[in-house]
C-alpha positions as CSV (number, residue, x, y, z in Angstrom):
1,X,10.4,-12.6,-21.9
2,X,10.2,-9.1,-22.7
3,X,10.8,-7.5,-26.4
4,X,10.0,-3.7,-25.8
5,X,10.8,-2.1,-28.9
6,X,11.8,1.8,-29.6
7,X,13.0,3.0,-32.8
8,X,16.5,5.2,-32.1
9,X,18.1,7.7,-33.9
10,X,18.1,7.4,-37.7
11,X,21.3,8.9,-39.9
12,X,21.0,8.1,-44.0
13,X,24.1,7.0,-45.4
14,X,23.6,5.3,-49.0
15,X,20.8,2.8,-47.4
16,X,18.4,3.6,-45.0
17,X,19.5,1.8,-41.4
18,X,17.5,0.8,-38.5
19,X,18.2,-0.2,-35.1
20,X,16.0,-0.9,-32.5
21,X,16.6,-2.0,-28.1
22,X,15.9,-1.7,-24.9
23,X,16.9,1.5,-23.2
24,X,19.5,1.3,-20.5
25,X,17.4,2.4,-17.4
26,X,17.9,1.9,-13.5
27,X,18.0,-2.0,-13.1
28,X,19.2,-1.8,-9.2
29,X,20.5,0.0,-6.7
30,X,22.8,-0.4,-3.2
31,X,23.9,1.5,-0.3
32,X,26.2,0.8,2.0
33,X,30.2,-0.5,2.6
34,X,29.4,-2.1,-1.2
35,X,31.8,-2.5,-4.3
36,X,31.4,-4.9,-7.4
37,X,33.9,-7.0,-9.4
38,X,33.0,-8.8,-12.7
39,X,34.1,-12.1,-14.5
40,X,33.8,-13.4,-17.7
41,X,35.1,-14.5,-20.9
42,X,34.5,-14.7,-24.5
43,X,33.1,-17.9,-26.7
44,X,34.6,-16.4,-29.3
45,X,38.3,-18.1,-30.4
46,X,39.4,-15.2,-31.8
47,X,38.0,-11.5,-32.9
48,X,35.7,-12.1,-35.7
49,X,36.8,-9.0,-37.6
50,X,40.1,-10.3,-38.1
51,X,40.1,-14.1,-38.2
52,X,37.2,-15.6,-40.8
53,X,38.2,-18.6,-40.6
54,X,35.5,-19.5,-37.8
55,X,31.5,-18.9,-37.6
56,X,30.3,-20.8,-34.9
57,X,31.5,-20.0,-31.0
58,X,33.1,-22.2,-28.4
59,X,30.7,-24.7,-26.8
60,X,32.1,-23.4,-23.4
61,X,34.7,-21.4,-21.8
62,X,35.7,-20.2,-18.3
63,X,36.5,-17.5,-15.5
64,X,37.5,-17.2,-12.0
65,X,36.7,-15.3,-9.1
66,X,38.6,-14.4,-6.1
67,X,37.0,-12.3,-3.8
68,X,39.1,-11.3,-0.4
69,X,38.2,-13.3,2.8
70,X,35.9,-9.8,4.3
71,X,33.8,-9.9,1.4
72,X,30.1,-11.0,1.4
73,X,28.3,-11.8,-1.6
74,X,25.0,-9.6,-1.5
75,X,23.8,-10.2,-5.4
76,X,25.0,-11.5,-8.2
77,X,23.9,-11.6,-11.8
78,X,24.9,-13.6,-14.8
79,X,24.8,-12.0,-18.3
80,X,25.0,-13.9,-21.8
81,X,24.6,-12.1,-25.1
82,X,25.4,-13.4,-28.9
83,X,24.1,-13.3,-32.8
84,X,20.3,-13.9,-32.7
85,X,17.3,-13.7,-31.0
86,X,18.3,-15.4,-27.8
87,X,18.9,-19.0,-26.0
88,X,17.5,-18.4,-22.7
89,X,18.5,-21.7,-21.5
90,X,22.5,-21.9,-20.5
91,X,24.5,-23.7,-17.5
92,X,27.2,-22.6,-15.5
93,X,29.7,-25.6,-13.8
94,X,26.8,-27.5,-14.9
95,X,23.7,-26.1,-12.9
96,X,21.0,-24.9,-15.5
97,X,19.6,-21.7,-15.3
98,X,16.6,-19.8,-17.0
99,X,16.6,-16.3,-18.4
100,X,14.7,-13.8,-15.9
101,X,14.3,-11.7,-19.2
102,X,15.8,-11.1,-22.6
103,X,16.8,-8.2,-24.5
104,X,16.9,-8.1,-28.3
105,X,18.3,-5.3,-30.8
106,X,17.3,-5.3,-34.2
107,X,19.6,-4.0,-37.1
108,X,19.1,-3.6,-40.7
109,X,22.1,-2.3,-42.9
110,X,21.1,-1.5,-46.6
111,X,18.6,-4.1,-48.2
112,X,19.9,-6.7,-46.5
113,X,18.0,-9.0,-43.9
114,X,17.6,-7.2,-40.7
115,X,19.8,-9.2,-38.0
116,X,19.0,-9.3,-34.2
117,X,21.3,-9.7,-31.2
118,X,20.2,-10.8,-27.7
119,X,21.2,-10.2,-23.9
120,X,19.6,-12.1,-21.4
121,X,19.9,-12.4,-17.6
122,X,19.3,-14.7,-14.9
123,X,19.8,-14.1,-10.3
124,X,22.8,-16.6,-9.2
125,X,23.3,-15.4,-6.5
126,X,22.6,-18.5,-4.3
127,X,24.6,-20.1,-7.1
128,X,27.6,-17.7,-6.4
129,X,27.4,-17.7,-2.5
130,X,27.5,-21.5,-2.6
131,X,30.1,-22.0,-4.6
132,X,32.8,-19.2,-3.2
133,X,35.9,-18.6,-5.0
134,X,36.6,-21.3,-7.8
135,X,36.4,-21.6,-11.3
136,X,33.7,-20.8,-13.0
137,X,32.4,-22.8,-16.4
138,X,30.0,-21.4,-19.1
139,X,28.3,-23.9,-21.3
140,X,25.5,-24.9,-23.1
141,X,24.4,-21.4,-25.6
142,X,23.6,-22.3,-28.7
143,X,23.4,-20.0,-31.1
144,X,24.0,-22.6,-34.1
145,X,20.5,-22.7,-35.4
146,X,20.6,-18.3,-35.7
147,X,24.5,-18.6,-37.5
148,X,23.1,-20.9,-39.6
149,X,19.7,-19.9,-40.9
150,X,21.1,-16.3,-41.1
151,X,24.6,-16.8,-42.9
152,X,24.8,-12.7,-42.9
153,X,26.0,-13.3,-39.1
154,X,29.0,-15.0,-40.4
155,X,29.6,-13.2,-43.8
156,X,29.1,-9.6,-41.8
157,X,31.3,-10.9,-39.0
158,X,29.1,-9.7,-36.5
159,X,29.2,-13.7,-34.9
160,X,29.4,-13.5,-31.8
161,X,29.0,-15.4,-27.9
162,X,30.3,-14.4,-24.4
163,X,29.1,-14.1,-20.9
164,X,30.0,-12.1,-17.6
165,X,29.1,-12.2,-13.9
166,X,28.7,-8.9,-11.8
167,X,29.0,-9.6,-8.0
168,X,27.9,-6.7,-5.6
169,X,29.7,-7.4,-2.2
170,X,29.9,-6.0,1.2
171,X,32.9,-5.1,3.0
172,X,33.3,-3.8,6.5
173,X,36.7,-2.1,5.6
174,X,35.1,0.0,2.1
175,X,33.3,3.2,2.9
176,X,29.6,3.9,2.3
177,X,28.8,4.0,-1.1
178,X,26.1,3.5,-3.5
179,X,26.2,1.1,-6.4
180,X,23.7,1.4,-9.9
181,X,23.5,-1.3,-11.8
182,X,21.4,-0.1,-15.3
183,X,20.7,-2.3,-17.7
184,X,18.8,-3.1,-21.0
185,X,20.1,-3.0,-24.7
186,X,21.4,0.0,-27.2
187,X,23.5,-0.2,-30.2
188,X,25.6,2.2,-32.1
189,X,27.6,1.5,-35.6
190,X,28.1,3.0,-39.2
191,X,24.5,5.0,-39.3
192,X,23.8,5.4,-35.5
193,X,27.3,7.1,-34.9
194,X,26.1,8.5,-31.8
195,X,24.6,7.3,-28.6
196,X,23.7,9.5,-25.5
197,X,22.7,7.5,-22.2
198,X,21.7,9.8,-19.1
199,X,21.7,7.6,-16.3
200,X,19.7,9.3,-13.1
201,X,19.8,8.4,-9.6
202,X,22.6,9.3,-9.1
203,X,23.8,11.2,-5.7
204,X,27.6,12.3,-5.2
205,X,28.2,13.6,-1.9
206,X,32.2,12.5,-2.5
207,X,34.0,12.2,-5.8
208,X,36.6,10.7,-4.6
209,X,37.1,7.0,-5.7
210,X,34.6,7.2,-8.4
211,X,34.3,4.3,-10.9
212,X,31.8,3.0,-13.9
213,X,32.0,-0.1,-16.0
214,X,30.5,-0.8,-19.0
215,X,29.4,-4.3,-20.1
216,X,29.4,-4.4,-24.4
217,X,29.1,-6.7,-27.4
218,X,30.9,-7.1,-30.3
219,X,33.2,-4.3,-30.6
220,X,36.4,-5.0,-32.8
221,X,40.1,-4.0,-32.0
222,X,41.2,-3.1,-35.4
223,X,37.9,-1.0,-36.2
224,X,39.1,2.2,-34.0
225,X,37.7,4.3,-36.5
226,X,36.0,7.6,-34.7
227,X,35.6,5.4,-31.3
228,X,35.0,7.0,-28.1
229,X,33.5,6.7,-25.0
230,X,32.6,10.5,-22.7
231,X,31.3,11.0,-19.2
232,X,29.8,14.3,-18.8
233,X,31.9,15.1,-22.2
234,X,34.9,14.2,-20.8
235,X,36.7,11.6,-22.9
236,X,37.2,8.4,-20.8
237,X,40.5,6.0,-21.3
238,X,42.3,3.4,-19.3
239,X,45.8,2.7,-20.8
240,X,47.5,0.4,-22.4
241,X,43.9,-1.6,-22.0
242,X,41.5,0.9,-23.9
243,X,42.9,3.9,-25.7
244,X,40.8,6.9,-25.6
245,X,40.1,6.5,-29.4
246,X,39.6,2.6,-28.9
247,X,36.9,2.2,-26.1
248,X,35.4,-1.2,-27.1
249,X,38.1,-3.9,-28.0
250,X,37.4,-6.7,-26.4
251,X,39.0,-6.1,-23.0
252,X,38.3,-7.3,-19.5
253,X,39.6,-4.1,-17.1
254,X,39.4,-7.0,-14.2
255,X,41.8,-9.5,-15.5
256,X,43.8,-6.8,-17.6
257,X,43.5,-9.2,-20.8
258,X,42.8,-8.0,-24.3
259,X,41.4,-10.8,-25.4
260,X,38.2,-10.8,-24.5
261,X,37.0,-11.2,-28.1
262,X,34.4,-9.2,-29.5
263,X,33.3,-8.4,-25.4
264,X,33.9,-5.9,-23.5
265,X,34.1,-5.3,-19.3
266,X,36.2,-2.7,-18.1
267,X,36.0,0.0,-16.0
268,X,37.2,3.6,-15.6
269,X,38.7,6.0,-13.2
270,X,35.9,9.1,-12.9
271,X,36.3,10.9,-10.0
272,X,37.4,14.3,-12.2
273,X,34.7,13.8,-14.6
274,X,31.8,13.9,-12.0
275,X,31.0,17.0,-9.6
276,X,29.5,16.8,-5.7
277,X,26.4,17.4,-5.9
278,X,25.6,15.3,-9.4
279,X,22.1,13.5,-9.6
280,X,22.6,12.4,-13.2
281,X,25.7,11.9,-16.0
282,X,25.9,11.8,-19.9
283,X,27.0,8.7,-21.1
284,X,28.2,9.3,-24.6
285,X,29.7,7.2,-27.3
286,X,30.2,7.7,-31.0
287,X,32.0,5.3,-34.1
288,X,32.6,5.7,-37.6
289,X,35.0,8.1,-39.4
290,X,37.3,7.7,-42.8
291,X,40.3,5.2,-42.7
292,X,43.8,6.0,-44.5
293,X,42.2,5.2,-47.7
294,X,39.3,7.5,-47.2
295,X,36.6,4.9,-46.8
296,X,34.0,5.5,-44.0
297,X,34.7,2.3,-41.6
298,X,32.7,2.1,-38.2
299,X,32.3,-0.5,-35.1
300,X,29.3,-2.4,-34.2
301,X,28.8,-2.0,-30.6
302,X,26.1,-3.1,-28.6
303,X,26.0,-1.5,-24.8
304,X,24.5,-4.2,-22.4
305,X,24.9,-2.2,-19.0
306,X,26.5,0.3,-17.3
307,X,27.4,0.5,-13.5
308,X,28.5,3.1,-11.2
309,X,30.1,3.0,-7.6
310,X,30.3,6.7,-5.5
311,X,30.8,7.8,-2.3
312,X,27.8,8.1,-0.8
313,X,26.2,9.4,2.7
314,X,22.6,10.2,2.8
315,X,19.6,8.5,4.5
316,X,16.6,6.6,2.2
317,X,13.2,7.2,4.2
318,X,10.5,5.3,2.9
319,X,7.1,4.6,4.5
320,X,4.7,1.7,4.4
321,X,0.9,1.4,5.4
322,X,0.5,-1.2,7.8
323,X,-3.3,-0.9,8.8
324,X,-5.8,1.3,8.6
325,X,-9.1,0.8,11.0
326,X,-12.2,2.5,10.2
327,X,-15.4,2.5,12.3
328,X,-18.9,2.1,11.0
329,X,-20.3,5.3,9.9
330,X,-17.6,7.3,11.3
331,X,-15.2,9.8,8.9
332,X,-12.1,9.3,11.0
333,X,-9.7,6.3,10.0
334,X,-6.7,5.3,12.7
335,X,-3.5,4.4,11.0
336,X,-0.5,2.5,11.5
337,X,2.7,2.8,9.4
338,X,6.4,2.2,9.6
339,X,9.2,4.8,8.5
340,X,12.3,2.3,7.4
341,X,16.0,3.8,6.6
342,X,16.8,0.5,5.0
343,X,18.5,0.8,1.4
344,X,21.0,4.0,3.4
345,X,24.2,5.2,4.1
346,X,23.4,7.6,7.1
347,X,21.2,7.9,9.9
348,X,17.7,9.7,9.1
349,X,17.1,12.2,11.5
350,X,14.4,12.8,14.4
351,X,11.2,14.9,13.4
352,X,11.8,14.1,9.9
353,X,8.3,15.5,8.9
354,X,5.1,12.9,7.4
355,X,2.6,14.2,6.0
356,X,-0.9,12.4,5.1
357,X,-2.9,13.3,2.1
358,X,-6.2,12.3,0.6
359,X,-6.9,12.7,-2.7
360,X,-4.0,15.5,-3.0
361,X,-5.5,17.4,0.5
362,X,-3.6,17.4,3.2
363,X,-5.7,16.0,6.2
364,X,-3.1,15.1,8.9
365,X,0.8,15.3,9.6
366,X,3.4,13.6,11.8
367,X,7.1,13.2,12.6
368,X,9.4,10.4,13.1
369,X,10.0,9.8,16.6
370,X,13.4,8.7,17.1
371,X,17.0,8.7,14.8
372,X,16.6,5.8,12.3
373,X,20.2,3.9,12.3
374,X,21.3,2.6,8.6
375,X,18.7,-0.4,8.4
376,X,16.5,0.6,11.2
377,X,12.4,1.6,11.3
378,X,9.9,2.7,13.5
379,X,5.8,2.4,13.5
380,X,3.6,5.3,14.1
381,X,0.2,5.8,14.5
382,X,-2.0,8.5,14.1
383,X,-5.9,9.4,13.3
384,X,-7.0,11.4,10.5
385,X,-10.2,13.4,10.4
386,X,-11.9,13.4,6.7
387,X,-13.2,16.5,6.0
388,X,-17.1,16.7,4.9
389,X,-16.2,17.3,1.1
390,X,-13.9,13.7,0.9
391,X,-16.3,10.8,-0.7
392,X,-16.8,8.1,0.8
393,X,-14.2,6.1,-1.7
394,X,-10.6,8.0,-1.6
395,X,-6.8,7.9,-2.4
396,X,-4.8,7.9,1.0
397,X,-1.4,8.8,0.6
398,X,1.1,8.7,3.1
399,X,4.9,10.9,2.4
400,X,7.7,10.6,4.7
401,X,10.2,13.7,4.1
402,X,7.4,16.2,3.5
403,X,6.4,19.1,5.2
404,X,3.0,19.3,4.1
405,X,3.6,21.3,0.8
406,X,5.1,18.4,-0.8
407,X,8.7,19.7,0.2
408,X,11.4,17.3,1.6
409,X,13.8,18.9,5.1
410,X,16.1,15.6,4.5
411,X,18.8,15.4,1.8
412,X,18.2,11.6,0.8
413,X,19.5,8.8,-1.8
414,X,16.4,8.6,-3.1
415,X,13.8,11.4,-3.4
416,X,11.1,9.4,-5.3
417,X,10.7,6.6,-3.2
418,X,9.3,8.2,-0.2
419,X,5.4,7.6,-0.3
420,X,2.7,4.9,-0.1
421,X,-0.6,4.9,-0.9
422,X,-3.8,2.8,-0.9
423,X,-7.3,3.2,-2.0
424,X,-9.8,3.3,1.3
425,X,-13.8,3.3,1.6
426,X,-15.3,4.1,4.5
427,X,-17.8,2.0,5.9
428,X,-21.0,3.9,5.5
429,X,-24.3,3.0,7.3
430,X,-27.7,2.1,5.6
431,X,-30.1,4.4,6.3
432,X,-32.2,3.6,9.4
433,X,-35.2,1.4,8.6
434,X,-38.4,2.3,10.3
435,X,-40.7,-0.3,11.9
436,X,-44.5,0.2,13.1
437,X,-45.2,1.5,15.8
438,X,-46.5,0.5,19.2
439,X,-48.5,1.4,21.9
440,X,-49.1,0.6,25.9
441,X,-51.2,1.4,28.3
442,X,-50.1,4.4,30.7
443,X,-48.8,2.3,34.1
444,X,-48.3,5.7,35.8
445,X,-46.3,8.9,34.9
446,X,-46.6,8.3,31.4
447,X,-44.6,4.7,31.4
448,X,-45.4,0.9,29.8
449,X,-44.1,-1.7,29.6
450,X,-42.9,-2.9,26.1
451,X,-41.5,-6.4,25.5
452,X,-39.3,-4.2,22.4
453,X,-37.6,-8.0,21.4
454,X,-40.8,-9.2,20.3
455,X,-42.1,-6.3,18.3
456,X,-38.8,-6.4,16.7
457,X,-39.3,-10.1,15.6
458,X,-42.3,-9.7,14.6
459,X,-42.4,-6.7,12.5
460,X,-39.2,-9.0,10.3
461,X,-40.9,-12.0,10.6
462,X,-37.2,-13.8,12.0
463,X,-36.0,-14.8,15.2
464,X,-32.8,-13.1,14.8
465,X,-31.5,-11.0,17.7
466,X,-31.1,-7.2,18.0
467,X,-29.2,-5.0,20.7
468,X,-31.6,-2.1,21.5
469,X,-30.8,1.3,22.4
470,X,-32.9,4.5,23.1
471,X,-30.6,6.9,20.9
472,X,-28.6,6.8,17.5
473,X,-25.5,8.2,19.0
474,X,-25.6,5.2,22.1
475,X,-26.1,2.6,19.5
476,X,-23.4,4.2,17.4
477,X,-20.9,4.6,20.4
478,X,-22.3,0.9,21.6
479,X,-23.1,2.4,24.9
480,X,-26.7,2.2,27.5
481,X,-27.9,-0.3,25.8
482,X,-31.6,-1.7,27.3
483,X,-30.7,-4.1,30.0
484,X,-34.3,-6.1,29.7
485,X,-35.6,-5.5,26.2
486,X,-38.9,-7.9,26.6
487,X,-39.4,-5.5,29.8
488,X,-38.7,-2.4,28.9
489,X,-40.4,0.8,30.4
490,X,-40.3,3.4,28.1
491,X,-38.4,7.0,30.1
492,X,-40.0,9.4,27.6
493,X,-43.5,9.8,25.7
494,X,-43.6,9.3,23.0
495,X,-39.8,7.1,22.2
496,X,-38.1,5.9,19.5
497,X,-36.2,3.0,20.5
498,X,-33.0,2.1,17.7
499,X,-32.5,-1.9,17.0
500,X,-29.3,-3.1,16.1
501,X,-28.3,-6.1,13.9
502,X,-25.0,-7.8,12.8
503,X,-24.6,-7.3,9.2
504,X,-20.8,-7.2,8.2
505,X,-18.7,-5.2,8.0
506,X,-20.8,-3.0,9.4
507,X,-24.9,-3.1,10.7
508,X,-28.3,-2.1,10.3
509,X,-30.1,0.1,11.9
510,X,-33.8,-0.4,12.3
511,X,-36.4,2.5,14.5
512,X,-40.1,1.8,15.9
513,X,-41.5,4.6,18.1
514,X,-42.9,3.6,21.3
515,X,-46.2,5.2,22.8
516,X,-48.2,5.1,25.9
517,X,-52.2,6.2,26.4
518,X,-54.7,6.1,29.3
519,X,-56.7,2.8,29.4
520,X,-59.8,2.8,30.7
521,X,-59.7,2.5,34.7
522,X,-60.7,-0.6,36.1
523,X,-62.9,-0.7,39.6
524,X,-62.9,-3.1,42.0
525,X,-66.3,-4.5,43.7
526,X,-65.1,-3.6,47.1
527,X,-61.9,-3.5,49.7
528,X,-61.3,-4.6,53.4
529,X,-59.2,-1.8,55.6
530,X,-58.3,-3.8,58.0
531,X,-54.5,-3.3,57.8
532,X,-53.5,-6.7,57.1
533,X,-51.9,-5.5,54.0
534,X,-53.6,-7.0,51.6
535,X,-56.7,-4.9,49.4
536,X,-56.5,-2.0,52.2
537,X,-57.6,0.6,50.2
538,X,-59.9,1.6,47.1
539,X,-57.2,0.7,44.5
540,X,-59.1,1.5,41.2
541,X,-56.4,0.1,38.5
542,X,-55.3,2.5,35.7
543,X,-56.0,5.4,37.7
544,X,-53.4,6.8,39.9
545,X,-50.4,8.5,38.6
546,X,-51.9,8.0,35.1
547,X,-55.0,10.4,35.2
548,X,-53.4,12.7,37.0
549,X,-56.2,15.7,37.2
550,X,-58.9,12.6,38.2
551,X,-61.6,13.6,41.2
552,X,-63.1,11.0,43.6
553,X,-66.3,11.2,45.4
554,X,-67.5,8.5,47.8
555,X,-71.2,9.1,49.3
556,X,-73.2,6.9,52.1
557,X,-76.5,5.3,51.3
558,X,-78.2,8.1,52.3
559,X,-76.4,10.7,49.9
560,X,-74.2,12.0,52.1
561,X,-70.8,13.3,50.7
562,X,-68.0,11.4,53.0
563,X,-64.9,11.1,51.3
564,X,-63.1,13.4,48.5
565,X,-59.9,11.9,47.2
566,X,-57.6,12.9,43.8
567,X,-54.1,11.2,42.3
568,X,-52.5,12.6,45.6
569,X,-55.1,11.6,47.8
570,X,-56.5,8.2,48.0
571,X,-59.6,6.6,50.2
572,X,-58.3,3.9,52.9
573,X,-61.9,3.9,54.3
574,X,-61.9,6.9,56.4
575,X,-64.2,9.9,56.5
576,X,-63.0,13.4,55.3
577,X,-66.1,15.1,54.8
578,X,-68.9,15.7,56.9
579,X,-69.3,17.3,60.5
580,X,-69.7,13.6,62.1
581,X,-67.3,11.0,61.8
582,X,-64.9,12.9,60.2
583,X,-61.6,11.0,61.0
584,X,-63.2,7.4,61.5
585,X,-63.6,4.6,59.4
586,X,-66.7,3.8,57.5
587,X,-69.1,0.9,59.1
588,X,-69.8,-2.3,56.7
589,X,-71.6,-1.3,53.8
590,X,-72.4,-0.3,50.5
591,X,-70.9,2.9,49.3
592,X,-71.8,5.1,46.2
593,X,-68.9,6.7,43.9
594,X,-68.5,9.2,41.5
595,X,-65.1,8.9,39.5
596,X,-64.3,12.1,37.2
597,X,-60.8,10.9,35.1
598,X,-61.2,14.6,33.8
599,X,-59.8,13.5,30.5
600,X,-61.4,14.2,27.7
601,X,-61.5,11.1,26.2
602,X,-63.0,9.2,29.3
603,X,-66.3,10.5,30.6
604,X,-67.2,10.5,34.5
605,X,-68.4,7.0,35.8
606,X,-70.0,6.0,38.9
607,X,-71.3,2.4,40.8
608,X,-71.3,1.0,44.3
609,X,-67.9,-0.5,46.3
610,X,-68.9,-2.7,49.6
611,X,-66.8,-1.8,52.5
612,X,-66.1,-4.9,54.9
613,X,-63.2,-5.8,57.5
C-alpha cells in the first residue's frame, strides 16, 4: 500500500484546516482506435447531506455494462472509495480481489478529530474480458468499524461508499486516439476552496470529439454553493445532469441518473475548450460561497481521477538495448537494439535519427532503416569507438529521435520516452606477467629449440595449458599461434614469446624472453668419405652456421697445410692446398687441425681426426 503524503494549500477561516492526498499524476496511457465507458453505483441509500437518518452503507449494490459487439476489452480497472482509511479487500459477482494500491486523504476541520477518506484500486481486466456484458455486483466493503469508532463520519455527513469500473476498449470503426487515465487523490471543501490540477501528456493533433471524465467522492446536490468545475478556465457543464454551478452531485454521465449518491462519474464535451497543438490543460475546481442567509456553506469533494480521450496521430519511438559485446582489452563495444512504434497512432518514419551517448558524449549515431507501422520494430546494430578519455566503467545511453544535439526531427506522443540506458565496463586486461628467462644453444643462424610448454609449467608450478604466441597483438587478435610449442624454434634473437591462459571473462597474459648463445663446438674423432652417406665429412657439431666467421685448418703428419675450410666451405676429405694432390682425397691417416671459432668467448682449439674409408 502506498500513503504518500503532501500538505496542499492552506486558507484560515475561524479554525485552522488541513488536508492532505495523493496528487493526480499520469496513471496510464493508450493509443490507437480506443474509447472508455465507466460503471458504477453508489452504497449510499440516499445523499447523506439530506437524509440522516442512515450512517452505515449498503452491503452491496450493482451495475451493468453493455459494450457494442466490435468492442474489445484492452484494460479495465475497478475503483472503491468511502469514510476511512481503506478496506482493500472487496468482491465483485463474488470473485475477491486485492487492492494494487490505496490512496488516503486526511482532513481536519476546526479542533475536531482529523478524518481520512480512502480510494483504492485493483486490474480486472481478466475479470471483465471473461465475464462480457452482464450485471455486475459490488460487495463485501466494510467500512463499519471506521463509522463506528469515528462517529464524526456520521454526525459531519461525510459517510460515504461507492465504486466504478473504467473499461478502455478497442474499436475498428473509432479513429486513432489517445486515452490518459491520471489518478491519485485531492480534496477541496470549506478552506481549500480551490484546486488546480495540470494534467501533461497531453498531445492534440484534432479537437474534434474531445471528452474528459472525472471520477469524485462525496459531493452533495443541495450544497451548490460556489461549485465549479473549468478546463483551461473555461467553465464545464453538461445539462440537465450537472449545472455549470453544480459540478459534483452525484451523477453518473453514462447511465444519465442523478442518483448516484454522494459519487460522481460524468463526462464532458471539450473540444472548444482545448486548442491543436495542447501538451497540457488546467483542471480547476472551486466550492464555498454565502447562502440566502449569508452563511458561508461549501461541498466536500474528493477528485479520484481524471481521464481524457483526443484525436490523436503521431508515432511513439522508443528504443531498447538488446546486447552489447565487448572484447577483452579492446575500447570498442558492438551493439544491438530495437526501435519499437508500439504504444502509436502513426507510422514512424525512415531515417528517424539515433544517436548513442556515453556519459553525455556523443560517440556514435544511426537511423532507422525502414517505416515502423503502428506496433511494428526493427533491430539495429552498430559499433561504437570509446574515445581515450572514457573510463573504463561508463553510462551508455542510447536516444531514438535525436540528432545528436539532443534534438528530436519526429513529432511524437511521447517525447520523454525515447531513450535507454545501461551502465557498461569494459573488460580490461591484467597487465602482462613476466616469467624468467631462457636460453638455448645456437643450432645455426641464431635458432633453438625451446620446448616454451614446459618452461611455462614450470615457472607456475601447474600443469595448466597456455596458447603461445610470438606477439601481443597475435595473441590479442587470437591469430599465428605456435603450432609446436614443446618444439619451438625461436625466428628472432633475442624473443619474447606471450602465454595465454583462460581466466574469465577475460585472460592473462604472461611473457618469458627466449635467447640463444654459441655452445662450445663439439669434434668428432674421425670421419669415413666414402660416399655411403653416412659420416662423409668432418661434421664438427655446434659449428656451422652458428660461428659464422670460424677458420679451419687441416695439416698432414708432416706439417704440411692441406685443406682450408670456413662456415661456407667444409672438408669432405679432399686436398685444397698444396702444389701436389691438390683435388684428391687424403690416404688413411691421422690428420692435425687447427679450429679458430673467432669468437671472443671461445679460444682457438686444435687435436687429431683419423681419416679412413
Amino acid at each position: 500500500m502506498r500513503y504518500l503524503k503532501h500538505s496542499i494549500l492552506l486558507i484560515a477561516f475561524v479554525f485552522s484546516s488541513l488536508g492532505f492526498g495523493q496528487d493526480i499524476s499520469l496513471f496510464q496511457q493508450f493509443n490507437g482506435r480506443y474509447d472508455y465507458t465507466a460503471l458504477g453505483n453508489t452504497l449510499n441509500p440516499f445523499e447523506n447531506n439530506l437524509d440522516f437518518g442512515f450512517c452505515f452503507p449498503l452491503e452491496s449494490s450493482s451495475a451493468s455494462l453493455n459494450l457494442s459487439a466490435n468492442a474489445t476489452i484492452v484494460s479495465a480497472y475497478l475503483y472503491w472509495a468511502g469514510s476511512g482509511s481503506g478496506d482493500t479487500s472487496v468482491s465483485l459477482n463474488g470473485t475477491a480481489f486485492e487492492a494494487i494500491d490505496t490512496y488516503t486523504v486526511d482532513y481536519t476541520e476546526g479542533l475536531n478529530e482529523t478524518l481520512t477518506y480512502f480510494s483504492c484500486y485493483a486490474d480486472v481486466t481478466s475479470f471483465i474480458v471473461s465475464e462480457g456484458n452482464i450485471n455486475y455486483t459490488f460487495s463485501d466493503l466494510d467500512i463499519t468499524e471506521a463509522l463506528t469508532n469515528t462517529p464524526e463520519f456520521c454526525n459531519n455527513r461525510t459517510n460515504f461508499a461507492g465504486w466504478s469500473i473504467y473499461i478502455i476498449y478497442e474499436d475498428p470503426l473509432l479513429p486513432l486516439n489517445q486515452i490518459n487515465l491520471y489518478q491519485g487523490l485531492e480534496i477541496i471543501n470549506r478552506n481549500n476552496q480551490e484546486k488546480i490540477i495540470t494534467i501533461d501528456n497531453l498531445n492534440v493533433i484534432d479537437n474534434a470529439g474531445a471528452k474528459i471524465g472525472f471520477l469524485a467522492w462525496e459531493g452533495d446536490n443541495n450544497l451548490n454553493f460556489g461549485e465549479s468545475l473549468s478546463i483551461n478556465d473555461n467553465v464545464l457543464s453538461n445539462p440537465p445532469l450537472n449545472q455549470s454551478d453544480n459540478a459534483f452531485n452525484g451523477t453518473n454521465t453514462f447511465t444519465n441518473s442523478s442518483t448516484f449518491y454522494n459519487c460522481d462519474l460524468d463526462v464532458y464535451d471539450i473540444q472548444d475548450n482545448i486548442n491543436i497543438g495542447d501538451t497540457n490543460a488546467s483542471i480547476k475546481m472551486t466550492t464555498g460561497a454565502l447562502d440566502d442567509f449569508g452563511v458561508f456553506r461549501a461541498d466536500l469533494i474528493i477528485i479520484n481521477n481524471i481521464i481524457t480521450v483526443l484525436n490523436s496521430q503521431l508515432p511513439d519511438a522508443t528504443i531498447s538495448l538488446n546486447a552489447s559485446n565487448i572484447d577483452c582489452g579492446d575500447r570498442s563495444i558492438d551493439i544491438t537494439y530495437t526501435v519499437f512504434n508500439t504504444n502509436s497512432t502513426d507510422l514512424l518514419p525512415t531515417n528517424t535519427p539515433i544517436s548513442f551517448y556515453i556519459d553525455g558524449v556523443l560517440v556514435g549515431q544511426s537511423t532507422t532503416q525502414n517505416e515502423l507501422a503502428i506496433g511494428a520494430s526493427e533491430i539495429g546494430n552498430i559499433t561504437l569507438t570509446l574515445p581515450d578519455d572514457i573510463t573504463d566503467a561508463f553510462l551508455l545511453n542510447l536516444v531514438v529521435d535525436d540528432d545528436g544535439t539532443g534534438i528530436g526531427t519526429v513529432m511524437e506522443i511521447n517525447e520523454n520516452n525515447n531513450f535507454d540506458n545501461e551502465l557498461i565496463e569494459l573488460l580490461v586486461i591484467a597487465p602482462v606477467q613476466p616469467l624468467p628467462s631462457a636460453v638455448a644453444c645456437n643450432e645455426g643462424f641464431r635458432s633453438g629449440t625451446f620446448n616454451v610448454l614446459e618452461l611455462f609449467q614450470s615457472a607456475l608450478d601447474t600443469d595448466s595449458s597456455a596458447v603461445f604466441y610470438e606477439s601481443l597483438v597475435d595473441l590479442e587478435t587470437n591469430q599465428n599461434a605456435i603450432f609446436n610449442p614443446e618444439s619451438y624454434s625461436n625466428s628472432s634473437n633475442p624473443i619474447t614469446i606471450y602465454a595465454k591462459v583462460d581466466n574469465a571473462p577475460c585472460f592473462d597474459i604472461y611473457a618469458f624472453e627466449l635467447s640463444v648463445e654459441n655452445c662450445p663446438p663439439f669434434v668428432p674423432q674421425g670421419f669415413s668419405p666414402n660416399d655411403d652417406g653416412t659420416n662423409d665429412w668432418f661434421n664438427i657439431q655446434g659449428l656451422y652456421d652458428i660461428f659464422e666467421d670460424h677458420e679451419l685448418k687441416i695439416y698432414n703428419r708432416y706439417g704440411t697445410l692441406i685443406f682450408e675450410g670456413n662456415n661456407d666451405k667444409r672438408w669432405n676429405g679432399f686436398i685444397n692446398r698444396g702444389l701436389n694432390n691438390r683435388g684428391n682425397l687424403v690416404p688413411v691417416g691421422t690428420y692435425f687441425y687447427i679450429l679458430n671459432p673467432n669468437d671472443l668467448d671461445y679460444p682457438p682449439q686444435n687435436g687429431w681426426v683419423y681419416v679412413n674409408y
